[in-house]
N, C-alpha and C positions, 0 to 999 in steps of 0.2 A: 296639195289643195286641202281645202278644211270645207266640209259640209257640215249644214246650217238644219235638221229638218224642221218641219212648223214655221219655215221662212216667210211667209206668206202673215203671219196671226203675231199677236200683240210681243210675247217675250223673244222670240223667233225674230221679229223685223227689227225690234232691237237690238239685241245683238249682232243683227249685219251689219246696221250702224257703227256701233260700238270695233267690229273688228274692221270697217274700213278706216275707221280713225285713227286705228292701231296702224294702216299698211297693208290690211290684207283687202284686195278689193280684187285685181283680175284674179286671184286663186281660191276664190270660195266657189261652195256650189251649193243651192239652194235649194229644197226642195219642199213642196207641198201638194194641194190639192188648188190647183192656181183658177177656180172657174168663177171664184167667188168674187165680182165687183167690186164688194163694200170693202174689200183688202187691199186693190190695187195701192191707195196710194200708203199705205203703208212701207212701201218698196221707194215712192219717188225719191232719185238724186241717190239711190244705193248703186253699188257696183258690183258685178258679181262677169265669173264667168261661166258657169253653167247653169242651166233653168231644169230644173226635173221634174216631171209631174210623178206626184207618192206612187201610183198603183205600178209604173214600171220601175222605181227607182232602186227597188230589189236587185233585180236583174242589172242595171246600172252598173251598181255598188261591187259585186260579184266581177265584174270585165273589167272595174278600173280600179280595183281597189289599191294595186298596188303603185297610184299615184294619191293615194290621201293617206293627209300626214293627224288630222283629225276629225275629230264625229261628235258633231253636238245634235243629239237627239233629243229636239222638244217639240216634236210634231206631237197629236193625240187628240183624242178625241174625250172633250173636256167637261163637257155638261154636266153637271150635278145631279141634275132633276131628269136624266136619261136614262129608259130601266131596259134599255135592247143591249140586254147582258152578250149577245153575237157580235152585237158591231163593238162592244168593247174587248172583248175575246180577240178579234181580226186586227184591230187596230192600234192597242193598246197593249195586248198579250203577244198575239204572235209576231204582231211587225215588230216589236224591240227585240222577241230573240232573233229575229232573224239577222237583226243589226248588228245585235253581242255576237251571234257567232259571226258572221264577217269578219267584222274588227277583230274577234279571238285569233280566229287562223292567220290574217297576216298582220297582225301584232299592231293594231292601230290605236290607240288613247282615244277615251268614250266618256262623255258627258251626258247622263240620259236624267228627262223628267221623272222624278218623282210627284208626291205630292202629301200635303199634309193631312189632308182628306184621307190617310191610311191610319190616324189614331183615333176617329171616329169620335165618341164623347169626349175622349183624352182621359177614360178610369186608369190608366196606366201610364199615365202623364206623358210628357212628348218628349223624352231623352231619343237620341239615334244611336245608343247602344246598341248593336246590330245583334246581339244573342238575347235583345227582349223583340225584336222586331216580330217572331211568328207570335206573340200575345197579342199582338193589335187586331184589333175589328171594325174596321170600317160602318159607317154607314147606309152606305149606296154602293151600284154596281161599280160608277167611276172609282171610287175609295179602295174595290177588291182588285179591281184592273189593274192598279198601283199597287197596291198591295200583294198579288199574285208576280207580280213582274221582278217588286224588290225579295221575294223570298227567292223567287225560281233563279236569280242572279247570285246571291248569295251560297247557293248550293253545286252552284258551278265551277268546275277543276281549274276546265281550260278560259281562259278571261285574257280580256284587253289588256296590254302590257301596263297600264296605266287608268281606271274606272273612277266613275264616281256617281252616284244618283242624290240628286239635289231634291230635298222635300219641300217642295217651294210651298210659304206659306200665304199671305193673303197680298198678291202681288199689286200692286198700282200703279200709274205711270203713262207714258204716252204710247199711241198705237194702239188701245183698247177701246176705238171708237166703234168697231166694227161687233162686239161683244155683246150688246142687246143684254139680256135679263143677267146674264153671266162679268156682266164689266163691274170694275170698282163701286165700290159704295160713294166714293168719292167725285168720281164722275156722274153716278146716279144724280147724287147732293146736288153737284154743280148745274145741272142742266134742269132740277125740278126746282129749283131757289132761279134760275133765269128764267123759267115760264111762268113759278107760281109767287116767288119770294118767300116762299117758304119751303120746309124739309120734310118727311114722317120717315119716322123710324120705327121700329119692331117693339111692340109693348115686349115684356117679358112674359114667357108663361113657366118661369120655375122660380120657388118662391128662394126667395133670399139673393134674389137679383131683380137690381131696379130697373126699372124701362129708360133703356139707352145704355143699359152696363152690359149689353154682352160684348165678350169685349174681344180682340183679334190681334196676332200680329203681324203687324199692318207693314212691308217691306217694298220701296219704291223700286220701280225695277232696272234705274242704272245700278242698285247695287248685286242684284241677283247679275247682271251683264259683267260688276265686277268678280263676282265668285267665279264664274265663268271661263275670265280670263286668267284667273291665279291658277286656275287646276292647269290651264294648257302651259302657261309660263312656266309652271316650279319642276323643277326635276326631280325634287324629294318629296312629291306628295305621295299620302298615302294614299292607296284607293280604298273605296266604302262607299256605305252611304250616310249623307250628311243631310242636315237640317239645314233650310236657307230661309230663315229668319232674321228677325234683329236681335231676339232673346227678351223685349220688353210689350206685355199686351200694353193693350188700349184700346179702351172704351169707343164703339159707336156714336157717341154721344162726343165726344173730345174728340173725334173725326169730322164729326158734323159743325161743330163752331168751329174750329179751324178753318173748315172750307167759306162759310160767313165771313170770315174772320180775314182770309184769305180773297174775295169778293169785296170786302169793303163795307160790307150789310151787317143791319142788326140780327140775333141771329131772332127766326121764327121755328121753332120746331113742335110738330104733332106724334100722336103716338096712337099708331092703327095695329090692331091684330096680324102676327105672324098666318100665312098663308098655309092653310091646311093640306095642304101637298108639301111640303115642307118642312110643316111644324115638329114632327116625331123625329124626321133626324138635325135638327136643325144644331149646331152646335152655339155653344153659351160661351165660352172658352179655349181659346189655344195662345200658346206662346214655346217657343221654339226656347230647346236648351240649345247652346250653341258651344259649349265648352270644346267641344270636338272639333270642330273649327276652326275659332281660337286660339288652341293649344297649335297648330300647325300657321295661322297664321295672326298673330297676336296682336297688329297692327290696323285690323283694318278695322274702318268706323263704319257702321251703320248711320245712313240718314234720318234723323229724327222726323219723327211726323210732324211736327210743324215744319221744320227746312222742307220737307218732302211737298207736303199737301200747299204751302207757300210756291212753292218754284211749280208743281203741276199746274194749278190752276193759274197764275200769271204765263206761264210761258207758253203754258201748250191749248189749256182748255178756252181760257178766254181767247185764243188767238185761231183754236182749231187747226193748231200747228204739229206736225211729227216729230218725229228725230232719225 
């Protein structure tokens, strides 16, 4: 069986997708924090055969382990602007080692969330050479959570016969309906251009950056579902941790016409002050090196943000449709 955790939440519900489409449907197992309404249908027309609720699924994991053949860990607790350093400690720090070691002792292949929110401004730019990794400084507690997880992994003997931690970088896509202040900039666009017909975006407050140039990379999340599936397919992957980007920023600003553009509309965009709760870690810049990826698998394409922000907004947002 192949558990799924964060099965419930936007990258998580995709990828159950994605691996029933592959074949895998009665031998997955799912698991999350299932109380949340606004998720259910994230799940409709999936298949799964076991349902886990997170706080017992420890214990779970421990009695069956030796029928799971893999462990994608991307449950977590995600919020940016959340400073309850404990619940990131609880849910974020100790529930993934509890996972790593599971999976260590009976030798199970581990796919766990990273996050890019661990290079913080990015003064040490965003390579995932792993002997720069303890340079990085995070932002926020979320950012250390990640960042304490991928060091405490790294310094570990005993390890999953087969690892990897994916530093997802600024993800979009369907099933982030439920996400509130935390969902895409893209879905933000789409739904304030259908109420107002218009956009606002983030003046700039560092000079030598225009208002709409802060810029991100921006990664649809069937392709983060395809990294997903390469690590459990290949038999010669290496384990580490890896960057899951596209390797190309782009501006706020060329997200936001796109989605117009995408809509059908001229575009209307305004430009309101970043949010003082915010503002000090707010980042200007990130773009994923990806050569480490690449070099293991040379073939695969990133979706370009127009193909990406084109197919979202026709297939799913205007239709209010999953996957």
């Amino acid at each position: 069986m192949i558990v799924v955790t964060g099965a419930y939440g936007f990258i998580g519900s995709y990828l159950v997708g994605r691996l029933n489409a592959a074949g895998w449907a009665n031998d997955l197992v799912i698991v999350d924090d299932f109380s949340r309404a606004d998720k259910q249908a994230n799940l409709l027309g999936k298949i799964w055969r076991h349902q886990i609720e997170r706080d017992v699924f420890i214990q779970w994991f421990v009695a069956n382990a030796k029928d799971i053949k893999f462990v994608y860990h991307l449950g977590a607790r995600t919020d940016t602007t959340e400073t309850n350093e404990a619940l990131f400690e609880k849910l974020n720090l100790q529930y993934s080692k509890d996972i790593w070691q599971i999976c260590s002792e009976n030798q199970i292949p581990l796919v766990y969330a990273s996050s890019a929110a661990t290079y913080g401004n990015g003064e040490h730019g965003f390579g995932d050479a792993e002997n720069d990794i303890a340079k990085l400084h995070p932002l926020n507690p979320y950012g250390w959570s990640k960042q304490n997880f991928d060091l405490w992994a790294l310094q570990q003997e005993i390890t999953p016969p087969k690892w990897a931690g994916l530093k997802f970088f600024n993800v979009y896509g369907p099933n982030e309906y439920h996400k509130g202040r935390m969902a895409s900039v893209i879905m933000h666009s789409f739904n304030k251009i259908n109420a107002e017909g218009k956009m606002m975006l983030f003046r700039s407050h560092k000079p030598g950056i225009m208002d709409g140039h802060q810029s991100r990379d921006f990664i649809y999340v069937k392709d983060i579902a395809e990294m997903c599936m390469r690590i459990m397919e290949n038999n010669d992957f290496k384990s580490g941790i890896y960057n899951a980007g596209t390797g190309r920023a782009r501006t706020f600003l060329d997200l936001t016409l796109n989605t117009f553009a995408a809509m059908g509309l001229t575009p209307d965009i305004e430009f309101i002050d970043t949010p003082l709760d915010i503002r000090n870690t707010y980042q200007y810049f990130t773009e994923a090196v990806m050569d480490k990826w690449l070099h293991q698998f040379h073939d695969m394409h990133f979706t370009d943000l127009e193909e990406g922000v084109d197919e979202y907004v026709k297939m799913y947002l205007t239709k209010k449709s999953y996957y």
